[in-house]
C-alpha positions as CSV (number, residue, x, y, z in Angstrom):
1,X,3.0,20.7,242.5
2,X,2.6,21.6,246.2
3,X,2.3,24.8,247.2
4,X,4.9,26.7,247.7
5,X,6.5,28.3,251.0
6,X,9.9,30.0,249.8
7,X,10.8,31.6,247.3
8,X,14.1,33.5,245.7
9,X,13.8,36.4,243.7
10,X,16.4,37.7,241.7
11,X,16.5,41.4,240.0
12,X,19.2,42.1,237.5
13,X,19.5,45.1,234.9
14,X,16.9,44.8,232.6
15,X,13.9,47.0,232.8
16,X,10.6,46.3,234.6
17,X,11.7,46.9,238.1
18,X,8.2,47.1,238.9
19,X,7.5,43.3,238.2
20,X,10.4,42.7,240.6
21,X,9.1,45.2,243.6
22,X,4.9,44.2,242.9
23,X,6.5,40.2,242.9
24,X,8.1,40.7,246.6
25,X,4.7,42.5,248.0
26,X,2.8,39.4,246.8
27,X,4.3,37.1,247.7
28,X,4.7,38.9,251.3
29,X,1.0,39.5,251.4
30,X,1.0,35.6,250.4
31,X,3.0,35.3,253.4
32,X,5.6,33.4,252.1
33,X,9.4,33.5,252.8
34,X,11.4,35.4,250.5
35,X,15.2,35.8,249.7
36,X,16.5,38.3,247.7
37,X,19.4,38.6,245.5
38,X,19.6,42.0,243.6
39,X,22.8,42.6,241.3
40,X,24.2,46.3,241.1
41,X,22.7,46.7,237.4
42,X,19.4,45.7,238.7
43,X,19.9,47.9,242.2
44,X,20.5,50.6,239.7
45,X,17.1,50.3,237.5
46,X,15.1,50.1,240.9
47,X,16.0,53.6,241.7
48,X,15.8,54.8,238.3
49,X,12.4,53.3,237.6
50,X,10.6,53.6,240.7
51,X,13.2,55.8,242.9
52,X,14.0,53.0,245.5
53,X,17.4,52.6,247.0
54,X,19.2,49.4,247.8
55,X,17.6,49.6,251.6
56,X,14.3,49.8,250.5
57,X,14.0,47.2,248.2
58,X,15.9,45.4,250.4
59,X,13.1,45.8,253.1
60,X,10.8,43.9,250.5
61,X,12.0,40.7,251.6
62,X,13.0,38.4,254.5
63,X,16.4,38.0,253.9
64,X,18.4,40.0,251.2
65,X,21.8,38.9,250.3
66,X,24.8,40.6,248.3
67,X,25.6,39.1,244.6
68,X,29.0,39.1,245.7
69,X,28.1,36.4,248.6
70,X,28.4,32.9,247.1
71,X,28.6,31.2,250.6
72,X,25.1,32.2,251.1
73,X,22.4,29.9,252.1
74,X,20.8,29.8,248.6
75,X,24.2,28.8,246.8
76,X,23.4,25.4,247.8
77,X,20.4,22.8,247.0
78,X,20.5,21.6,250.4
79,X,19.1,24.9,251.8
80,X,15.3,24.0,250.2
81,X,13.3,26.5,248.4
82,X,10.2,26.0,246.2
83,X,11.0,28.5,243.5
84,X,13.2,31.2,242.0
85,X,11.8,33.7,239.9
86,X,14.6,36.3,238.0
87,X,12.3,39.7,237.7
88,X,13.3,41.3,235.3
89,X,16.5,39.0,233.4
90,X,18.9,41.0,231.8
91,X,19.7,38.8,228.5
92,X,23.4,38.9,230.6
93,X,22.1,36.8,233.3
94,X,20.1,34.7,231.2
95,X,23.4,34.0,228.9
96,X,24.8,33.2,232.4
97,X,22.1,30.8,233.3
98,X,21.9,29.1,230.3
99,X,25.4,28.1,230.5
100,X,25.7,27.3,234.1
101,X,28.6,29.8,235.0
102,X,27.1,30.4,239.0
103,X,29.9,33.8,238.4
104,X,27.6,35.5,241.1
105,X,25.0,34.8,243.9
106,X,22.1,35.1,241.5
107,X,23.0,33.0,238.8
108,X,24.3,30.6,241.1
109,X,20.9,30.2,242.5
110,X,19.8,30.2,239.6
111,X,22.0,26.9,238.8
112,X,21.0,25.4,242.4
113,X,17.1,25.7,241.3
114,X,17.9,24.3,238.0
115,X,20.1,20.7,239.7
116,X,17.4,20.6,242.4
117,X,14.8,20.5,239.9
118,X,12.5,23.7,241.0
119,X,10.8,25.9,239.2
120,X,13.0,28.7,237.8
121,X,11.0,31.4,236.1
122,X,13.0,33.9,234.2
123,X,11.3,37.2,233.3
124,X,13.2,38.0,230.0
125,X,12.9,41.3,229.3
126,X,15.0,42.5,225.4
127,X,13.2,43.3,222.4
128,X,14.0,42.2,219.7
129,X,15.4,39.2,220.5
130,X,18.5,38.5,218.7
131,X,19.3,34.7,217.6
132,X,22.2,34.2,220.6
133,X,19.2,35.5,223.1
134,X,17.0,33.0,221.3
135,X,19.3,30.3,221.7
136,X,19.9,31.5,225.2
137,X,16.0,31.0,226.0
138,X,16.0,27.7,224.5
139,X,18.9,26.4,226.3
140,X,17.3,27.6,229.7
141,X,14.0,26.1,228.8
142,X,15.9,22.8,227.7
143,X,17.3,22.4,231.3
144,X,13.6,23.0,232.8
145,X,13.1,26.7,233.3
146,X,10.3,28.9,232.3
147,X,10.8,31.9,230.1
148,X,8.3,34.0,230.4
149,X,8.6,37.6,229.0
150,X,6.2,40.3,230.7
151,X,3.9,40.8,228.0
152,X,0.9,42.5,229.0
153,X,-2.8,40.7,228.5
154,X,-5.5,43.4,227.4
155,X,-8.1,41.3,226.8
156,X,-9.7,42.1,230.0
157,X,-9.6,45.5,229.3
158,X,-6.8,47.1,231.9
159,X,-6.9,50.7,232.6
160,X,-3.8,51.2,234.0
161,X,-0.1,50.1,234.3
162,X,-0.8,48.7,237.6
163,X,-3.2,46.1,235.8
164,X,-0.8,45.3,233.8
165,X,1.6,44.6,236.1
166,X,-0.2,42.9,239.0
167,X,-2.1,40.7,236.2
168,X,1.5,39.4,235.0
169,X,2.7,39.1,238.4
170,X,-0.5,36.8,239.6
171,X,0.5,34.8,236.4
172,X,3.7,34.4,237.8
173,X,2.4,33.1,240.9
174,X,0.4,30.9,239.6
175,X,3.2,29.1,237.8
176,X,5.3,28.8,241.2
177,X,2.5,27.0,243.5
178,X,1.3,30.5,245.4
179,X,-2.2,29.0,246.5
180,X,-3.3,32.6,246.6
181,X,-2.6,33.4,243.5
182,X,-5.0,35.2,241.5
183,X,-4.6,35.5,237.8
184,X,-7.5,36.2,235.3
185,X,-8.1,33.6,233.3
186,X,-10.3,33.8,229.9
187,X,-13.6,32.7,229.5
188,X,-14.1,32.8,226.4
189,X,-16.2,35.4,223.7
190,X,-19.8,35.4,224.3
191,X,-21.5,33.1,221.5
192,X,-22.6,34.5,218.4
């Protein structure tokens, strides 16, 4: 995989905003070109969560678009990107992914990445899973993207919620091509 250069990052209503807002500074700090597409559920959890209004999260990235704007560069595979990632996916827009319904920017971007054959990384966040989520996830997966729930790692020992998040986040860039990606990686239990 080469590395990547731009990215989409799509936020709908499920929680973990935070994955979402930490995502965008990272891959800014990366220095990689981002474009946003946030859906009013998702708008709405970012200022619950972490108080942010639309402007400010919309700050976080390069170019920010509105869900409602399906003529928008990212609607089409022949605007190339490297990657999408959906932080956090409401089991709504994964339902809408899965079965290619493009009813909105997002998850029409969502299909673009898919057809174009880019990494698609969706962020499923729902617990318990029921089975039409389950099928949902394995439908997605089928047609090439990566689920891949937040779960936290604790095995190297995190102390607070921003370890947690920034160690899933570097995970996520490591699955998208960010050279500068940093994730922890195991090494293992000392011998006995």
């Amino acid at each position: 995989m080469r590395p990547a250069r731009r990215v989409v990052v799509g936020i709908t209503g499920a929680t973990g905003a935070i994955y979402a807002v930490r995502l965008l500074q990272r891959l800014r700090e990366s220095r990689l070109e981002t474009h946003l597409v946030a859906s009013p559920a998702g708008v709405l959890n970012v200022h619950h969560e972490l108080g942010l209004d639309r402007r400010a999260l919309e700050v976080l990235a390069d170019t920010a678009y509105s869900p409602g704007d399906v003529g928008a560069a990212i609607a089409s595979g022949s605007f190339t990107t490297d990657a999408m990632v959906v932080a956090p996916c409401s089991m709504k827009s994964l339902a809408a992914i899965a079965h290619g319904l493009s009813d909105n920017l997002l998850t029409r971007a969502a299909d673009v990445t898919l057809k174009e054959r880019r990494r698609l990384v969706l962020m499923v966040r729902e617990t318990p899973f029921n089975l039409a989520h389950l099928r949902n996830m394995t439908a997605a997966t089928e047609m090439g993207a990566v689920i891949f729930p937040p779960l936290p790692a604790f095995y190297h020992r995190p102390q607070t919620i921003d370890e947690l998040v920034d160690d899933t986040v570097e995970r996520v860039l490591s699955l998208i091509g960010v050279e500068q990606a940093a994730p922890k990686s195991w090494g293992g239990l000392p011998a006995a």
